[in-house]
N, C-alpha and C positions, 0 to 999 in steps of 0.2 A: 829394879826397873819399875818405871810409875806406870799406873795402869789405868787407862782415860777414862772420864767420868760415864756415868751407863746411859745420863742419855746421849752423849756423842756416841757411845756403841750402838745405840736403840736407832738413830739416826743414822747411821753407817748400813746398818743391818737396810734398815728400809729402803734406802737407796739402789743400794745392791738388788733387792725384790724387784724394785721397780725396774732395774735394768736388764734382768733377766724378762722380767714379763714384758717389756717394751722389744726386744730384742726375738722371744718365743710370736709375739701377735705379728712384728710388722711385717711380717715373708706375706702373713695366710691374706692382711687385707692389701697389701701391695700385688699380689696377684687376682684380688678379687676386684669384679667389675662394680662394685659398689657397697656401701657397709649399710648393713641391715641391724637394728638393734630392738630389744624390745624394753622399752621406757616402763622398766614395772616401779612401785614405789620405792625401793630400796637403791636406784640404780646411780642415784646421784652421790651415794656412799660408799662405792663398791669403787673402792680404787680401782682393778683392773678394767673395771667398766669404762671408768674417767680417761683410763688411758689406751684404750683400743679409741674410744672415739676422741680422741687429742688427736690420735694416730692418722685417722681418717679424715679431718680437718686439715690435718700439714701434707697429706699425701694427696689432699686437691679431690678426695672420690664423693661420690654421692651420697649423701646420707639419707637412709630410709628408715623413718623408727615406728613402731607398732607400740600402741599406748592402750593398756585398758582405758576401759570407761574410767571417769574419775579421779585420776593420775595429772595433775596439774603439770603443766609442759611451761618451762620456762623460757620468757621472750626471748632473749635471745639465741634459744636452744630453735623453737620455733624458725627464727630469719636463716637460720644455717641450714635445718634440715631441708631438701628436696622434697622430700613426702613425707605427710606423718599420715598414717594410717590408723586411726580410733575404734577399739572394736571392747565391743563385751565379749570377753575371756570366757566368761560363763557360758555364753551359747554356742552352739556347737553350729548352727546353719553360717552364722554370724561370721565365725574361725575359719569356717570352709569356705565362705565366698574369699573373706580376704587370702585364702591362699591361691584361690586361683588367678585373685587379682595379681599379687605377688608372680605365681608362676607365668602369667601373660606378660608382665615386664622384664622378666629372664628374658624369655623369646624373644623377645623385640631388641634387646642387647640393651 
């Protein structure tokens, strides 16, 4: 029996992840009243990242992202999101207001 070249395994295998994690996320943001993300520098590499917010793009929900300071937001990440929220991580007053800003727009639905 021939046995298929490894990166069509390498790509099989990936697919598969990605089906599983597409399938594990879309219940949690399909019931959630909006997707909350936090735009840190690594988040545009982080496949499951890319694909909770795919997820939340084709399911029509709000997207709210929290961006350190410094963290370049790309255009048209920018025109999609609802809110982006810009905060220095480092400071702790800074973190606190945005959460209560955060938990005043739960409230309001």
């Amino acid at each position: 029996m021939e046995r298929p070249d490894e990166p069509f395994e390498i790509e099989l295998r990936q697919r598969q992840v990605l089906g599983e994690a597409a399938a594990r996320n879309a219940e949690g943001i399909q019931n959630s009243a909006f997707f909350l993300a936090i735009f840190s520098g690594n988040y545009a590499t982080d496949a499951v990242c890319l694909l909770q917010l795919a997820l939340a793009i084709v399911m029509d929900k709000p997207i709210v992202l929290i961006v350190p300071l410094g963290i370049p937001i790309p255009a048209k990440l920018r025109q999609i999101a609802d809110a982006i929220e810009e905060v220095d991580m480092e400071e702790p007053k800074a973190v606190e207001a945005l959460l209560h800003r955060l938990g005043a727009r739960l409230r309001e639905g």
